[in-house]
C-alpha positions, 0 to 999 in steps of 0.5 A, a space after each residue: 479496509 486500505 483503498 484498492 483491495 477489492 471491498 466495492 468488487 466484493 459487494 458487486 460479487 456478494 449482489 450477484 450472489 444474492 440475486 442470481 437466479 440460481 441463487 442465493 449461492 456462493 458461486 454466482 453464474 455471471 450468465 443469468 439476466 441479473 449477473 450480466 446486470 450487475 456486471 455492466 452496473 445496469 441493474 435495476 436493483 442494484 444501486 451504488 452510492 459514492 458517499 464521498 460526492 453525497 454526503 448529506 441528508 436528501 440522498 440518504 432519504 430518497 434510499 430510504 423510501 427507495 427501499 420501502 417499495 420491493 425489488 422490481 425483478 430480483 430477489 433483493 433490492 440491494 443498496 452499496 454505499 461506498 466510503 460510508 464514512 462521509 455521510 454526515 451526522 443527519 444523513 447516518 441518522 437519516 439510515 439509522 432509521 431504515 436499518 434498525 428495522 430493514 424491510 426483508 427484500 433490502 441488503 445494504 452494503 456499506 464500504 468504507 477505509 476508515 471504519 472508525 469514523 463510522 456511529 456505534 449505532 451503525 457499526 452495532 447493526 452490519 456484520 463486519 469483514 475487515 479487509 487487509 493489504 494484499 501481499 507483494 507476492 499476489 500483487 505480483 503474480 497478478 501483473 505478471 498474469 495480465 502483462 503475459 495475457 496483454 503481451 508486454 515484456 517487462 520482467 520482474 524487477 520492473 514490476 517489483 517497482 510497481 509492487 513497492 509503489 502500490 503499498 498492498 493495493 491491487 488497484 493502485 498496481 493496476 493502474 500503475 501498469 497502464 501508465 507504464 504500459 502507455 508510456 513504454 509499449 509493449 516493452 517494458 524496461 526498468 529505466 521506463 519503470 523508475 521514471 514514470 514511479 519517480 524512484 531512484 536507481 538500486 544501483 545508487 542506493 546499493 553504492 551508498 549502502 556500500 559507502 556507508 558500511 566503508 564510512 566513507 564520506 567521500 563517496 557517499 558525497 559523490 552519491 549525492 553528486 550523482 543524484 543532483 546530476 541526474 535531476 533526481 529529487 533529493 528527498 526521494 532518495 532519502 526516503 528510498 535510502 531509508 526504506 533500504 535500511 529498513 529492509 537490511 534491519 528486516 533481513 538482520 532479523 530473519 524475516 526476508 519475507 517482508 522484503 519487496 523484491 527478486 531473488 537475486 535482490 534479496 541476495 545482495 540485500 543480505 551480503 550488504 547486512 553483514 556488515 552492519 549491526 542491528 544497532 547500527 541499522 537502528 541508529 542509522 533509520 533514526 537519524 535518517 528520519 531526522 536528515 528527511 524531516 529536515 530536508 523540507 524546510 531548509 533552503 539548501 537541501 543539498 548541503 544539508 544532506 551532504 553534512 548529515 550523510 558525513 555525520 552518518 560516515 563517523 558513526 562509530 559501529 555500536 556494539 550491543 551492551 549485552 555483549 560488552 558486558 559478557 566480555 567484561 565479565 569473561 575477563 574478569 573485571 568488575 565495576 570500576 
């Protein structure tokens, strides 16, 4: 699964689970001598290898005759080896040999982000559980859980930034938190927020939004005035433009569910999509995609941004074919 949503915790859990003392069980005590164990990383039988920083043969070898002798006091001896996909082609082998016939009291427990990396040989011989991103929602609810529990004011507006930031990963989010927390205090505000992620004001974004519904390339020039003034970077707010009119496109299709953000954004949001077409958005994203490409190799930035946003102003509204056609044939025309 992605990084950050909880594959090494989960193997931490599944080991307490297989060697507490009142288990094997689903639901470990996290009070028996192995739990607590585990929980501080102490245990005897419970050895973790980051693949990343072991990548060759000798390391895989020692676990395999690690793994002969039997668990010193638990039930298992229990091997997680982290980001397996790094392992080379001798030390996959090297654990090929030990998990074709695995001795009773072994448990290996291997995580990795790309799992495609990973020998058929390997993948043929582990019971998979895929892990996905998680939602915005659950991230959310989880950094509103800690900032109450720690006593930070933030609201949630500041902490949608940080869900936005983190794309699905708790650990990411987390981590964000303690920056901002480090940065801020214990009072959170949006402006703190938008400076330490690097993102670009909502009240620009939704002034070009508004420019560009009106196509009017004066004031989506003075947006990108704005931007230089306030020593924002101008390749940020082309990817964050974008990213709204994927978020317009999104709404134009009822699925206000796949949007980051409050209520009251939301709201905005699909007051702004009226005035656009699903064409429009479409054609908008793509010469954006362009405009952001280009942004990195040119020599003059802003200019070459201010040229493509004017272009995007004179983009006439397109109308869907389907519709021309219905009305054509309405009125009774027919092929010229």
């Amino acid at each position: 699964g992605p990084r950050g949503v909880g594959k090494t915790t989960t193997a931490r859990i599944l080991a307490k689970g297989l060697n507490c003392v009142q288990g094997p069980t689903v639901v470990p005590c996290n009070e028996c001598p192995s739990c607590q164990e585990i929980s501080a990383g102490k245990s005897i039988d419970v050895f973790e290898i980051d693949a990343a920083s072991n990548t060759g043969v000798d390391p895989i070898r020692a676990l395999r005759e690690s793994a002969t002798s039997a668990a010193a006091r638990n039930r298992y001896k229990i091997f997680i080896i982290d980001e397996v996909h790094m392992l080379s082609t001798s030390a996959f082998n090297a654990l090929l040999k030990i998990l074709e016939e695995p001795p009773p009291h072994v448990v290996f427990i291997m995580a990795t982000t790309e799992r495609h990396k990973l020998p058929a040989t390997i993948l043929s011989r582990c019971q998979q559980f895929v892990f996905r991103t998680i939602s915005p929602a659950e991230i959310q609810a989880h950094l509103r859980q800690i900032a109450d529990r720690e006593g930070v004011k933030i609201d949630d507006r500041a902490l949608s930034y940080i869900v936005k930031a983190s794309e699905g990963s708790m650990r990411d989010a987390q981590s964000l938190l303690d920056q901002i927390i480090s940065f801020s205090g214990q009072e959170v505000v949006d402006e703190d927020v938008r400076d330490v992620l690097g993102f670009i004001p909502s009240e620009i974004l939704d002034q070009t939004v508004d420019a560009l519904a009106r196509r009017d390339s004066k004031a989506l020039l003075c947006n990108i005035g704005i931007v230089v003034d306030q020593g924002l970077n101008l390749q940020q707010y082309v990817r964050e433009f974008i990213g709204r009119i994927r978020d317009l496109l999104v709404l134009k299709l009822d699925l206000e569910e796949r949007i980051v953000g409050s209520a009251d954004e939301k709201r905005s949001l699909a007051s702004s999509a009226e005035h656009f077409s699903e064409q429009d958005l479409i054609r908008f994203f793509d010469m954006l995609l362009r405009i952001e490409n280009e942004l990195r190799w040119t020599s003059q930035p802003r200019f070459h941004l201010e040229v493509g946003f004017v272009k995007l102003a004179k983009v006439g509204h397109v109308r869907d074919i389907e519709e021309v056609l219905r009305e054509v044939k309405q009125a009774g025309g027919g092929p010229g």
